[in-house]
N, C-alpha and C positions, 0 to 999 in steps of 0.2 A: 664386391660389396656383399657382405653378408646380411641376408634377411630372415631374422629370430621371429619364431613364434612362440608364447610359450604362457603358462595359466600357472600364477601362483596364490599363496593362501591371502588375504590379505587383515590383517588384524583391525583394520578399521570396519570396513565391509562385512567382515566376521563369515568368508565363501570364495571360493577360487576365482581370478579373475583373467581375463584373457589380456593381454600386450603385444602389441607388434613392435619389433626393433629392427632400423638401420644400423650398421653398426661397420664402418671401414677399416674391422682390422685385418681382414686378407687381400688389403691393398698389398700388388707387389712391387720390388723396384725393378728398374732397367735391365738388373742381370740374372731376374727372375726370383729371386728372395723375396720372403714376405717383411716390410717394413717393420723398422723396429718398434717395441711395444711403447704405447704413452697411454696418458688418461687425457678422453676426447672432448672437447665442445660438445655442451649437449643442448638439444631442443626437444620440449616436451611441446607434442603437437594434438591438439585436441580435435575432433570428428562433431560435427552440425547433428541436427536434430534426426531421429531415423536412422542414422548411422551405425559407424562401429569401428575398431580397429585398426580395419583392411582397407576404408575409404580413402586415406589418403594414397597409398600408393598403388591402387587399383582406379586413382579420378585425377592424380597427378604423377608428374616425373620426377617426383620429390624424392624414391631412388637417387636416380640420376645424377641428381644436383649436388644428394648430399655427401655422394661418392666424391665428384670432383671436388668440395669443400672442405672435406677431411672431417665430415659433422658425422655425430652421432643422431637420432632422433625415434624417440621413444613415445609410441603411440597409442593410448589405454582406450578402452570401449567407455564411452560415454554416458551408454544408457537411458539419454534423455532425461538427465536429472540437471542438467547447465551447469553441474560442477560446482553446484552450494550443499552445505548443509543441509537435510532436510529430515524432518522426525519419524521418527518410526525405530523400525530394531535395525541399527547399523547399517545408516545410509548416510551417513558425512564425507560425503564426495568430494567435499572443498578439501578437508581435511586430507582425504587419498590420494587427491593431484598434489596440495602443494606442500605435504609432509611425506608420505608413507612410499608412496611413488617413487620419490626423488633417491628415499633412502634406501630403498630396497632395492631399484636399478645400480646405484652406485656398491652395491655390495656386489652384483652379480657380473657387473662390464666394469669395462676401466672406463671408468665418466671420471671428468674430472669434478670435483667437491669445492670447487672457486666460483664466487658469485656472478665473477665477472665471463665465465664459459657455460653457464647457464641459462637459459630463456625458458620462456614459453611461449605458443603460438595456437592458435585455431580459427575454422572458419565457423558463422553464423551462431549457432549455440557454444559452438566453441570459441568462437571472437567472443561472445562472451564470457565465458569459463576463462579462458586464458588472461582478457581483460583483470577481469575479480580477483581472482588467484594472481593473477603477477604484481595488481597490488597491495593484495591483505598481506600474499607471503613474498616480498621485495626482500626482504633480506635472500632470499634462497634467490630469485628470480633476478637478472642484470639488464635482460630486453623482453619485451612484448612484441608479439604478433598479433593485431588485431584485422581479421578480413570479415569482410560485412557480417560487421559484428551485431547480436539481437539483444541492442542496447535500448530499444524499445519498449523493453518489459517494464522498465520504471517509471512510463509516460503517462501510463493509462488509469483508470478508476481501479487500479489496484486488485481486482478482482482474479487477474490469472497469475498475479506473483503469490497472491494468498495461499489461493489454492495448491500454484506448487508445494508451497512450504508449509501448507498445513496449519496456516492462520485465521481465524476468523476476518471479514473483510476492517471490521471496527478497531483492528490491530494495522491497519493500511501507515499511518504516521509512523507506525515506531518499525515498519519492515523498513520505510524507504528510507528513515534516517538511521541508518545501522549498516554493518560491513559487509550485507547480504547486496549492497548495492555500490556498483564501482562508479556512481557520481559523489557519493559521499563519502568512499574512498579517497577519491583523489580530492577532491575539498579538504579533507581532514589528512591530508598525508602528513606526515612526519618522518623523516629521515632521509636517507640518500635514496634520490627518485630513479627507478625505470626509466630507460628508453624505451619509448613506443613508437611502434609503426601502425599507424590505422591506417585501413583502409576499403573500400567501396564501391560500386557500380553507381553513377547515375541512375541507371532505368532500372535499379535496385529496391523496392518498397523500404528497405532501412537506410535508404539516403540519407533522408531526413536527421535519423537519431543519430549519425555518425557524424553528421556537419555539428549536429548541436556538443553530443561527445567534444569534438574538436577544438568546440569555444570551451569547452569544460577547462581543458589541457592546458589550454592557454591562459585561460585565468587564473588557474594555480599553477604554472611556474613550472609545465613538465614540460621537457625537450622530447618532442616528437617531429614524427615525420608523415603527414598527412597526405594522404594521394584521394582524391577524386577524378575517378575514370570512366571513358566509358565502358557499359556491362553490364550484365544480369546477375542474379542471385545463381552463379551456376558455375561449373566445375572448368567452361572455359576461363573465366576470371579466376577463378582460385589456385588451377595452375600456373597463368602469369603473374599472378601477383604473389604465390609463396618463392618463385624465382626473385622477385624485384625484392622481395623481405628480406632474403637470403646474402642475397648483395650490400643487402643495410647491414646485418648483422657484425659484429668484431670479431669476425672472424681470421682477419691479418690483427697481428698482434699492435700493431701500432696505431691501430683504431680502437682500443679494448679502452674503457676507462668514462665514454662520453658519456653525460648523462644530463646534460644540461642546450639550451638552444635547439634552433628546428634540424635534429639530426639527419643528411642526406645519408 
């Protein structure tokens, strides 16, 4: 399994940016040949708050797994921005995960360009980034990975979404009903919906927002797959459970296409 590192320009961002890639194409076969070339299932995996690049496969065996599954998975530095839009000079972060990203890896690997070999996935800040982004950009995205996700942010007196995004707090109404927020995302969906995997810790502080998420799901019509377990907001959960996502994914072809019902 080969593991990329590498920092390109990025025209959104308008500043070089750092990426980690999995990428199985020095799988060999039985009589020592490197397998032949295809364009791979990809997962775009996002990194929690504090983080960066290297977390997942320095806090998981998300290597490992993704060797055995024949997955691609392409890992961008977060930066503690949750992977929204936000003002200033060339910080559209939503915009670099779920356009610029997608298209500039597929220029540079053989990803496949099929809705349905595409995902995205993250823990905590990135449970929520990948949340937001899988469903403002569904067309590009086919599954969600949500791990204790910090669906929280939309709960509260509005004060720390404002501030991320640079709103006065008296603009609170029109941040939370707009696509900066994936409850009124998914309320206002339109089109062919994502499969989603949420998921969480009991003795997780965003229990809470992931149960209520969950009712969200279900009241509008998304075929998900919901696990509450037990676990902490911590890296031994996030290991086991980006395995257990992984197992969800379509990744045998004859599971590729579902997108509707509580997806095992």
């Amino acid at each position: 399994m080969a593991l990329i590192q590498f920092t390109y320009v990025s025209n959104v961002l308008l500043r070089s940016v750092p990426v980690q890639v999995i990428l199985p194409a020095d799988k060999l076969t039985p009589e020592g040949a490197y397998m032949p070339v295809k364009k791979y299932k990809t997962l775009y995996l996002l990194n929690g708050l504090w983080g960066s690049h290297v977390d997942w496969v320095s806090g998981t065996r998300i290597q490992r797994w993704a060797e055995e599954r024949d997955l691609a998975v392409v890992m961008p530095a977060g930066e503690n921005s949750f992977y929204v839009d936000r003002p200033g000079f060339h910080t559209e972060y939503g915009k670099w995960i779920g356009q610029e990203l997608v298209q500039i890896t597929r220029r540079m690997f053989p990803l496949s360009d099929r809705r349905e070999d595409t995902f995205i996935g993250g823990l905590s800040m990135g449970g929520f980034g990948a949340m937001r982004n899988g469903l403002k950009y569904a067309d590009t995205f086919s599954r969600i990975i949500s791990l204790s996700p910090a669906l929280h942010l939309f709960e509260g007196d509005g004060e720390q979404v404002c501030g991320l995004l640079g709103k006065p707090l008296e603009k609170w109404e029109e941040v939370k009903n707009s696509d900066v927020n994936p409850r009124w995302l998914a309320e206002h969906f339109v089109g062919e919906k994502p499969g989603i995997y949420l998921s969480c810790g009991k003795q997780d502080d965003l229990f809470p927002s992931s149960q209520l998420f969950h009712e969200v799901l279900t009241r509008a019509g998304f075929g998900h797959h919901y696990v509450a377990d037990e676990g902490k907001h911590d890296w031994d959960y996030w290991d086991r459970h980006i395995r257990l996502a992984l197992d969800w994914l379509p990744l045998d072809e004859s599971k590729a296409g579902l997108n509707s019902g509580n997806i095992k």
